[in-house]
N, C-alpha and C positions, 0 to 999 in steps of 0.2 A: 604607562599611560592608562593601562585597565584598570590598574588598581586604584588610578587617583577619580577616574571613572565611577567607579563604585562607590568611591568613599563618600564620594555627592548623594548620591541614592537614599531618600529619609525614612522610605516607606516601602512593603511591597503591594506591587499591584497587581490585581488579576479580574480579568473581564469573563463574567459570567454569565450564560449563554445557554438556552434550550425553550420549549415550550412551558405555557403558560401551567402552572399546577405542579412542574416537575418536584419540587422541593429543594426549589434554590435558595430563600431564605433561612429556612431551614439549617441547612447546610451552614451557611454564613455565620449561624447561632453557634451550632457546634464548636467551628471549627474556632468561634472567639470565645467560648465555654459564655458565653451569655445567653438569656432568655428576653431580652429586650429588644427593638426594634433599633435600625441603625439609625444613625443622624444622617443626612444628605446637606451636600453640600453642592454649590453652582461649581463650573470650571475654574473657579475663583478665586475658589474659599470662601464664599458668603456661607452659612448656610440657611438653609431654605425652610419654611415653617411648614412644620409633618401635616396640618390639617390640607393644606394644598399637596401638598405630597402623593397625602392618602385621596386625595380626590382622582387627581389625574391617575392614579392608580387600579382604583374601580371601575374607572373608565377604558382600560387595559391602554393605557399610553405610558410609558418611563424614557426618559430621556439619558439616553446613552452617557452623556459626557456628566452626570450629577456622580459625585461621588458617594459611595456608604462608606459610613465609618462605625466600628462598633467602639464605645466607650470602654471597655471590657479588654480589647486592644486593639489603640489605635494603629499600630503597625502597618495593621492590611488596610490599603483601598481598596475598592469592589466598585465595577463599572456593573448595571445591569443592562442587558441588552434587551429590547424588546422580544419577545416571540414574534416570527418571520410567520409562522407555518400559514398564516394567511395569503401568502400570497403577493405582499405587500412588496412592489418591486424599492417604491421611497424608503421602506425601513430598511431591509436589506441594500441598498447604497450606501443609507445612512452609515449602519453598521461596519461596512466594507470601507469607507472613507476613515471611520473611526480606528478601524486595525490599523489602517495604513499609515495614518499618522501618528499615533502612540505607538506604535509599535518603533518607528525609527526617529522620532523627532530630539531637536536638539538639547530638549529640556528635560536635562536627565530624569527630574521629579515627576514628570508625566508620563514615562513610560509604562505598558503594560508589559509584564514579565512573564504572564501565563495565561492561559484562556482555560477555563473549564466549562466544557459541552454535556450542559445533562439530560439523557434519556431518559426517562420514568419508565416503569413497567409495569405502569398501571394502563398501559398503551401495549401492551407487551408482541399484539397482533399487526402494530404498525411501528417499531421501535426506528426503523430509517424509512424515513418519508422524503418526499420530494423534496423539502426544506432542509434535510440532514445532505441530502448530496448536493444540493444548490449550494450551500456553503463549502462542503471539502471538496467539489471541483474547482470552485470559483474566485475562491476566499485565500489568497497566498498572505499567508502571517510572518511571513519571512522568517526571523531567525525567532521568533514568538511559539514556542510549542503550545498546540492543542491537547489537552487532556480529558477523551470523553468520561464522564460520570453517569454510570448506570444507577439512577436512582429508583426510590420507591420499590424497592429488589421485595421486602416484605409482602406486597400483593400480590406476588406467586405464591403465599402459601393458600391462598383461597383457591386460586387457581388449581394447585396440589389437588386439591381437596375436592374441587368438579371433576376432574380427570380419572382420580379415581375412586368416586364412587359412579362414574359413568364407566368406568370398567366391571363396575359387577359389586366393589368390596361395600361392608356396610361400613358407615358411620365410626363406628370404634375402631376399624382397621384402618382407614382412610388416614382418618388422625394419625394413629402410630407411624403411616409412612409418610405425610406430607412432609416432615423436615428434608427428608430424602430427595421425593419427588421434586422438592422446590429446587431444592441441589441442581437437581437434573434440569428442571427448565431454565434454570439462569444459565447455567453454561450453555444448554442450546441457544439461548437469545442473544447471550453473550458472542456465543461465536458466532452468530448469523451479522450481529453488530460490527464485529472485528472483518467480516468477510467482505463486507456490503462497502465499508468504508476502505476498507485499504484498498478497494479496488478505484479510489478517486485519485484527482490529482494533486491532491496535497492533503495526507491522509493523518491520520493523529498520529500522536508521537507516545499516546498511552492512554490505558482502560484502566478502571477501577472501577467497582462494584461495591456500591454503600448501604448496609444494611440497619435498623433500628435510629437510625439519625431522629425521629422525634423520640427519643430516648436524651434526656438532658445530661447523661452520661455516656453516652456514643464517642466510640473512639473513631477519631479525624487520624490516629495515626498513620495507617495504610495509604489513604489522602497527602498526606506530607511527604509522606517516603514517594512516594510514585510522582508528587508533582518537584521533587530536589533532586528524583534520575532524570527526566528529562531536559533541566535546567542546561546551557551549555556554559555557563559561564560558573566557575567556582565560588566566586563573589558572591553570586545573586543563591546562588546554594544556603552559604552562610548568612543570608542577610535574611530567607526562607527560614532556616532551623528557629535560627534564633527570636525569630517572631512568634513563630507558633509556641501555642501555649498545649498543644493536646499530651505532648510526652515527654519529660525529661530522659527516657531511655533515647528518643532519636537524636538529641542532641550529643551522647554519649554515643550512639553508635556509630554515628555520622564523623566525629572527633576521630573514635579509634580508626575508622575505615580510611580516613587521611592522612 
């Protein structure tokens, strides 16, 4: 019965989710090797002409249920979620109405199969806000696993590089050590992220940490592997690999590991 389940499934879908500027677009590039803008589409499959698109866009409004699609590969749908962090109890309903019902509904082609929640750490001193644990107390995704992504990880190395030359080093030492330092500060943010959140009540199911993504050759690997462990269903694993286009190695590794 799961496997005729699956066999229905055309597309995978993943609702993406964090504040404004994180580099969620971005991300979406990568991970469909494109440098183009996606096409949006109504709940429908109209789709919808990018000049209104881009409007409502600058205006900081997106509507949850439009789908993106990269031409590059259609595979993946991408739901974008508004940024909450305002406050907004309407968008956060919206939101919340939106998991509940893609998440379980009877139409196998509209389900979301995974959530990815990105951090930026261009925010590094507020990485979990009110609006990061308003969602993982609040927000039961059911059998939907959340994936945080710690983005923007690159803007620790400037960070690096205040820290210590406020320690004393000049300039030329500074440099030599920020790859280090930066090291150091993403695992501290990282784990203050991991601590902050598990202590909610319905905490992620997994972290990653994305580095150089406006690099038009940025590996999504790590991204794919991390969001095919937490999948529960084997199906939806393979229907994950075989979409992605960042690694021929994970499709092979993924094979042998079965």
């Amino acid at each position: 019965m799961a496997n005729e389940y699956l066999k229905k499934i055309e597309r995978f879908r993943i609702l993406v989710m964090g504040r404004a500027n994180a580099g969620k677009t971005t991300i979406l590039q990568r991970v469909c090797n494109s440098t183009e803008k996606p096409e949006i589409f109504d709940g429908k499959g109209n789709k919808i002409d990018s000049d209104i698109v881009q409007g409502t866009l600058t205006r900081g409004y997106h509507d949850i249920q439009h789908e993106l699609v990269f031409q590059s590969n259609p595979g993946f749908v991408f739901h974008d979620s508004c940024g909450f962090e305002a406050g907004s109890t309407q968008q956060f309903d919206q939101m919340k109405h939106f998991v509940a019902d893609h998440a379980a509904t009877t139409r196998v082609n509209e389900r979301i199969h995974a959530i990815w929640f990105c951090i930026p750490m261009t925010d590094s001193h507020r990485t979990v806000t009110a609006a990061e644990q308003k969602f993982f107390n609040e927000c039961d995704t059911g059998h939907v696993p959340v994936i945080v992504l710690v983005t923007k990880v690159d803007a620790l190395y400037l960070t690096a590089i205040r820290e210590l030359l406020d320690g004393g080093l000049t300039i030329a030492e500074a440099k030599a050590r920020a790859t280090e330092k930066q090291e150091e500060l993403l695992e501290k943010w990282l784990g203050h992220v991991k601590h902050e959140l598990g202590m909610c009540k319905f905490p992620p199911k997994g972290y990653i940490s994305l580095q150089k993504m406006h690099q038009e050759n940025a590996d999504c690997t790590p991204l794919m592997e991390c969001t095919a462990n937490v999948l529960n269903e084997e199906g939806l694993q393979r229907l994950l690999i075989s979409t992605q286009q960042s690694s021929i190695g994970i499709c092979v590794k993924y094979a042998v590991n079965k």
